[in-house]
C-alpha positions in Angstrom: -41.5 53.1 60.2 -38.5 52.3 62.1 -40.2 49.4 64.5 -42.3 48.0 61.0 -38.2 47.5 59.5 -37.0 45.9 63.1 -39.8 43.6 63.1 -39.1 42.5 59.5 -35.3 42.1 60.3 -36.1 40.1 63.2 -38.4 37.6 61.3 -35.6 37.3 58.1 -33.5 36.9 61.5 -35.4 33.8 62.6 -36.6 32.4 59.6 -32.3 31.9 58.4 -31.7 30.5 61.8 -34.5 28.2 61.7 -33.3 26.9 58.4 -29.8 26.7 59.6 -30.9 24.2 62.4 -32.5 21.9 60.3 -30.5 18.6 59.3 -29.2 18.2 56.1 -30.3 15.3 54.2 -28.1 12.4 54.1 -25.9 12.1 50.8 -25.9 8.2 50.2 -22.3 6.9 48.9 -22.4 5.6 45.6 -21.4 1.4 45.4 -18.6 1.1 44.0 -17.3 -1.7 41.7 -14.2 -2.9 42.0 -12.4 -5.8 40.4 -11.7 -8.3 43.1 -10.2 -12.0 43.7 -10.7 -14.4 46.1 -7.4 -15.5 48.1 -6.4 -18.9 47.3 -3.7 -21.4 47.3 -0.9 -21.1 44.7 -2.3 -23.3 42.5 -5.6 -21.6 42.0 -3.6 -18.4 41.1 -2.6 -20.0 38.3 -6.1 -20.6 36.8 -6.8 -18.2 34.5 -10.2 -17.4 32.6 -10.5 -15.8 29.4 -13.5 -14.9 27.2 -13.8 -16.1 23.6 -16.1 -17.1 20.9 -16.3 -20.4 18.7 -15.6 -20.7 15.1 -16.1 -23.8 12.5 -12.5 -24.9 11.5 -13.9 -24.6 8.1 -16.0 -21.6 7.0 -16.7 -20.2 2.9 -19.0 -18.8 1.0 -19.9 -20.8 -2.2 -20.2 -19.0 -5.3 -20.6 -19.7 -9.5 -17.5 -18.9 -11.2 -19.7 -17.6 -14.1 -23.1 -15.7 -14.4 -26.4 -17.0 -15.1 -29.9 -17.8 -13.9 -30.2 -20.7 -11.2 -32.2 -24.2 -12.1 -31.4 -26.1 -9.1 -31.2 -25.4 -5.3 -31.4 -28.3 -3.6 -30.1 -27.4 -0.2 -31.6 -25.9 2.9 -29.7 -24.4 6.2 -29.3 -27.4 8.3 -28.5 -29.6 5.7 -25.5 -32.0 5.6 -23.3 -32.8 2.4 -20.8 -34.3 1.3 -17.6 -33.3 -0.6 -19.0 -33.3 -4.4 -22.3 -32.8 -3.4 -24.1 -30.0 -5.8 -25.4 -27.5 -3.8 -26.9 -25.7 -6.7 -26.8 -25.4 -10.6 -27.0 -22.6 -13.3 -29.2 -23.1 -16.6 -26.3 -24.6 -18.9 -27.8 -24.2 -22.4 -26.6 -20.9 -23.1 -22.7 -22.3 -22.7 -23.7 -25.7 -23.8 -24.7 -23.8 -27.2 -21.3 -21.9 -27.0 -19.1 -25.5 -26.4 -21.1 -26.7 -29.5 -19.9 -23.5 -31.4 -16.7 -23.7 -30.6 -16.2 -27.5 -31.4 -17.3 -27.0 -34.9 -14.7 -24.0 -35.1 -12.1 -26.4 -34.5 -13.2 -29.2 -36.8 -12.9 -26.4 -39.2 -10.0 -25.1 -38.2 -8.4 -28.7 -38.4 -9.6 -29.1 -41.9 -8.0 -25.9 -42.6 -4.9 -27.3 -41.3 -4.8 -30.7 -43.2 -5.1 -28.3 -46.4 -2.5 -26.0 -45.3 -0.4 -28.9 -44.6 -1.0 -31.0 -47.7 -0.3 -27.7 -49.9 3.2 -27.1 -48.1 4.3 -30.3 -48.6 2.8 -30.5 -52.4 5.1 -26.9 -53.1 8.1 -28.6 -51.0 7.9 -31.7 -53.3 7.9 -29.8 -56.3 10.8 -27.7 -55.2 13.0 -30.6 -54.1 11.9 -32.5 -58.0 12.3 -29.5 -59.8 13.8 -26.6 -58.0 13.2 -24.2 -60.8 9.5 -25.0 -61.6 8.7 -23.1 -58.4 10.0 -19.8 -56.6 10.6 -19.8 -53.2 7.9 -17.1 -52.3 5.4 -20.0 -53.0 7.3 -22.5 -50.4 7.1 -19.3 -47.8 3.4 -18.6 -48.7 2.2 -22.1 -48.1 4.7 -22.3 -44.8 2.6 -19.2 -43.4 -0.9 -20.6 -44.1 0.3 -24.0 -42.8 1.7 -22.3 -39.3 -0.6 -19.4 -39.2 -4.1 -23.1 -39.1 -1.7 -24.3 -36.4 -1.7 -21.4 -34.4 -5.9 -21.6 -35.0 -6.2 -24.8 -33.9 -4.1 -23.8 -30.8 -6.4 -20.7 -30.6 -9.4 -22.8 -31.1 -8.1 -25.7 -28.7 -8.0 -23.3 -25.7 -11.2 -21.8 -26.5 -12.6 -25.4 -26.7 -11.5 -25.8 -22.9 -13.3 -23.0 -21.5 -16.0 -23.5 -23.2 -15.8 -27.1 -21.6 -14.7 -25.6 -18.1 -17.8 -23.2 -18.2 -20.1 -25.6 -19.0 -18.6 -27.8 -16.0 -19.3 -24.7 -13.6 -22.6 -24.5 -13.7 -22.9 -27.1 -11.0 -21.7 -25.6 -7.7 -20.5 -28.9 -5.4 -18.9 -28.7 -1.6 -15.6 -28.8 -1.5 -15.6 -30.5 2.0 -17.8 -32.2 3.9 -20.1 -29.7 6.0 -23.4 -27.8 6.8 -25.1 -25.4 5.3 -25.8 -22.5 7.5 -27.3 -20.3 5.2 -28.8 -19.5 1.6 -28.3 -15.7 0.0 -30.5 -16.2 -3.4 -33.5 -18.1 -4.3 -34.0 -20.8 -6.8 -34.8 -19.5 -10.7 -32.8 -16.4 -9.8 -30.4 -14.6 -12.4 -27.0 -14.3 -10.1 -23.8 -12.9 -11.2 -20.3 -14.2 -11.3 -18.8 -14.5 -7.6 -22.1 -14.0 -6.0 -22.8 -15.5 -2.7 -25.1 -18.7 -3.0 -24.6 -20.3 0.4 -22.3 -20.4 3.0 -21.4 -24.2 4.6 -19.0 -24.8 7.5 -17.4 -27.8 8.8 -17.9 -27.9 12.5 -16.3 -31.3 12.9 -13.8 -29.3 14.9 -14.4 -26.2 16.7 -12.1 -23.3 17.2 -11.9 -21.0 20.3 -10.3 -17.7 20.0 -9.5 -16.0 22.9 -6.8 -12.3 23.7 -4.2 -12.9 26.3 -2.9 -9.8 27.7 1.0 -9.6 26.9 2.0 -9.8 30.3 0.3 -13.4 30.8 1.4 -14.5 27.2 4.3 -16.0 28.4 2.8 -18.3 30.3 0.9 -20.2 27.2 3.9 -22.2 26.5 3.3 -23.6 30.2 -0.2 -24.3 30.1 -0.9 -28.0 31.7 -4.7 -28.0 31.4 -7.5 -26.1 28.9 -11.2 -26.4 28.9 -14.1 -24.4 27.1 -17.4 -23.3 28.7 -20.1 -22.0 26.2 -22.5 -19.9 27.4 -25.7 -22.3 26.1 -24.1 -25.2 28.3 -23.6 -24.0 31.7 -21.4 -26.8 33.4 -19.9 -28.9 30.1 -16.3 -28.2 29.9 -15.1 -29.4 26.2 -10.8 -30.2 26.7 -8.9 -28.1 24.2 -5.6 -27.8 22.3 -3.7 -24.5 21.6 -3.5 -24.2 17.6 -1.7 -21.2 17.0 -0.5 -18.4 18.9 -0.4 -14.7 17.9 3.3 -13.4 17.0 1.9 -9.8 17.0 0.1 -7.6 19.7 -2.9 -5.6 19.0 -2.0 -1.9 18.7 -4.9 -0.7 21.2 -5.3 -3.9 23.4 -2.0 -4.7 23.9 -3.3 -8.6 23.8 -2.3 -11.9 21.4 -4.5 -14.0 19.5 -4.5 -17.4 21.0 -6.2 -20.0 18.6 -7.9 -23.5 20.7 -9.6 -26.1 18.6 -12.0 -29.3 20.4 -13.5 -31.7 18.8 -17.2 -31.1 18.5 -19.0 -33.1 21.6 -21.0 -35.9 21.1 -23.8 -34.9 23.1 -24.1 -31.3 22.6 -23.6 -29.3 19.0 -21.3 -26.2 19.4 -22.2 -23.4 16.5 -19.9 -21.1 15.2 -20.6 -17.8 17.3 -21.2 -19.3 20.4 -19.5 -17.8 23.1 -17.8 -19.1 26.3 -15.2 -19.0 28.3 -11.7 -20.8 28.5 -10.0 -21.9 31.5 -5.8 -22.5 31.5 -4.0 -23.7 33.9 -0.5 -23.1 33.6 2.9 -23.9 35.8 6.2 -22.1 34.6 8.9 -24.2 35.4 10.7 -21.9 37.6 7.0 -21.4 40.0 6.9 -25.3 40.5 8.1 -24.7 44.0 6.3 -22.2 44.9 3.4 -22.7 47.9 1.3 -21.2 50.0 -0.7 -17.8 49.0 0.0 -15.8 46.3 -1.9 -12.6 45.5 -1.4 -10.4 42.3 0.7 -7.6 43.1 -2.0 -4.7 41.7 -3.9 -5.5 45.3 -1.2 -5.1 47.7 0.0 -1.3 48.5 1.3 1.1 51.6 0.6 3.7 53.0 2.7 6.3 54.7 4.3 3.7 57.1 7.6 2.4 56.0 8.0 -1.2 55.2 4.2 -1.6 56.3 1.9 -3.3 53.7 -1.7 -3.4 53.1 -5.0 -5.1 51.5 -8.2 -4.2 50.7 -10.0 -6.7 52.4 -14.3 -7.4 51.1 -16.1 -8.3 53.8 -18.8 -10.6 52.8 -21.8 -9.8 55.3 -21.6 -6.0 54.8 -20.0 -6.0 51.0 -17.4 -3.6 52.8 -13.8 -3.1 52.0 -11.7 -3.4 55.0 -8.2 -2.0 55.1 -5.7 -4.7 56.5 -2.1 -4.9 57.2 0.2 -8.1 55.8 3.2 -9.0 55.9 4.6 -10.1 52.2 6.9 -11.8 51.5 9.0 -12.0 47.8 8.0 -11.1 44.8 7.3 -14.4 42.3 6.9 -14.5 38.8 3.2 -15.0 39.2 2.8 -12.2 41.8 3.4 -11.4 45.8 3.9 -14.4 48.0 1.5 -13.3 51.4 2.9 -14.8 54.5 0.4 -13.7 57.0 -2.3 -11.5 57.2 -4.6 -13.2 54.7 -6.9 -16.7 54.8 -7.8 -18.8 51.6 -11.3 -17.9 51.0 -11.2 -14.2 51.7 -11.8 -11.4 48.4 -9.8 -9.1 48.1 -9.5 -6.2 45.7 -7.0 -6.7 42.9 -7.1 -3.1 41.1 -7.7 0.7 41.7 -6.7 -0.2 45.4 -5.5 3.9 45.7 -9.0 4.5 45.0 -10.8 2.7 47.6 -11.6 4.3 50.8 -12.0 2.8 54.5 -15.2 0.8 54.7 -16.9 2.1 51.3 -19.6 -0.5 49.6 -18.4 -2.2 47.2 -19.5 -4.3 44.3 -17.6 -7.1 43.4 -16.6 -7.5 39.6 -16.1 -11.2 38.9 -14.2 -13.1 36.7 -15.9 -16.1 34.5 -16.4 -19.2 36.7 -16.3 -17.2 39.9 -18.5 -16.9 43.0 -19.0 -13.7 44.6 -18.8 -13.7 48.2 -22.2 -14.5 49.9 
């Protein structure tokens, strides 16, 4: 019994140390993406990208001031019109009938008034002639009914002009020249007061809204140079103009709405939606001086040397980052000026450089109009 239990320890024995010996498979390191820029000369730095989408300068939603059931839709999407054109008109009978109604109220009423008139000044005559052949609750009776048709006709008179207005607004015109871009109802359709018929912009000019992060929102005021790149158009930069600027940061962005507006191209059309991508160039006054490389200050950190600075360098055969030493020299208002250490044309990282390791893959997050490293 006791050589069966030895021989059974010895092969639990053999079989752990046979395990123990074999290799461990190899954990393969995640590729890590990391925001990165590519070292250039002063004036590069200063190019900045920033996504956006386009918008007609003039965008609404037609609708009929009054209900009713649709007897013409001429328009289609695509179409052009012009200021005044009707896009669309309600049956007008039932207020044409109403207009009729009211205009033969206020003949009426006018006749009343002639009456109420001619009786005030019969009973005023008398009065003056003969003061005592009538009392002066008579004179204050026919006063009443003659301002009492007045105030009818005035009544009447009002009611005469929206019958008139309503009539007018069954014809739905554009207020501006445009495009339609889309119908909501179909012709012979009952809609209702305020409904949505169809929606035309003017894309004559486009705008471009884009969020500038507050810490770069200074530098609008200094921009020399803007052009748009929509997606669709790969290549065609459209020149642009700031509109408006935001006064007021968003609460969760911490970024300001920057309004551009272009004229719309020649030989392209730019829809509302589109998107693309805006490049600024922009010189503060005080960085006109300023040459040689500048780097954004997020990419350059130390370590546990004193005075000793460092980069994380991507090299672009082995998508590697490389830890290397420079030697910096002030800071600028549009980040650290690099006086050696560093050629025009390398990548570096430009955030999260406390989380890079030595040599670690990487995966380089571009901005719009960039090149990653071949």
């Amino acid at each position: 019994m006791n050589q069966a239990i030895k021989i059974l320890f010895l092969g639990i024995l053999s079989l752990v140390l046979l395990t123990g010996c074999e290799k461990e498979p190899a954990v393969r390191q995640p590729v890590r993406p990391v925001k990165a820029v590519k070292v250039a000369d002063f004036e590069e730095v200063m190019r900045r990208t920033f996504p956006g989408r386009a918008s007609a300068t003039e965008e609404v939603d037609l609708s009929f001031r009054i209900p009713g059931r649709l007897m013409t839709l001429p328009v289609d999407v695509g179409d052009d019109v012009k200021t005044d054109d009707v896009v669309a008109r309600l049956d007008p009978h039932d207020y044409q009938v109403q207009l009729q109604l009211v205009q033969g109220q206020l003949e009426n009423g006018r006749a009343a008034l002639n009456r109420a008139e001619s009786e005030y000044k019969r009973v005023m005559r008398i009065q003056q002639q003969d003061p005592g052949a009538i009392s002066q609750s008579m004179v204050d009776s026919a006063l009443e009914a003659r301002d009492r048709a007045k105030a009818d006709i005035r009544s009447l008179e009002a009611s005469l002009q929206s019958a008139q207005d309503n009539v007018s607004y069954t014809y739905l015109s554009a207020p501006w020249n445009g495009t339609v871009v889309k119908k909501y109802v179909k012709n012979f359709q009952d809609v209702l007061a305020k409904e949505k018929i169809v929606r035309l912009v003017d894309d004559s000019e486009i705008e471009f809204k884009v969020y500038v992060p507050e810490h770069l929102i200074i530098l609008v005021p200094y921009v020399t140079q803007l052009f748009v790149e929509f997606s669709p158009f790969p290549g065609r930069k459209i020149p642009a103009t700031i509109k408006e600027v935001g006064k007021e940061a968003s609460q969760t962005t911490r970024t300001y709405p920057v309004t551009l507006i272009m004229d719309q191209p020649e030989d392209i059309q730019i829809l509302p939606g589109m998107a693309g991508t805006v490049t600024a160039d922009s010189i503060p006054p005080e960085a006109i001086n300023e040459k040689g490389i500048v780097v954004p200050a997020a990419s350059v950190f130390s370590a546990d040397e004193k005075n000793v600075f460092y980069v994380w360098v991507i090299e672009a055969e082995t998508k590697t980052a490389q830890r290397r030493e420079v030697k910096v020299g002030p800071l600028t208002s549009t980040g650290i000026r690099i006086q050696s250490g560093l050629n025009p044309g390398e990548w570096i990282a430009s955030a999260g450089v406390h989380s890079i390791r030595e040599g670690q893959k990487v995966r380089i997050l571009t901005q719009p109009g960039e090149e990653m490293p071949k």
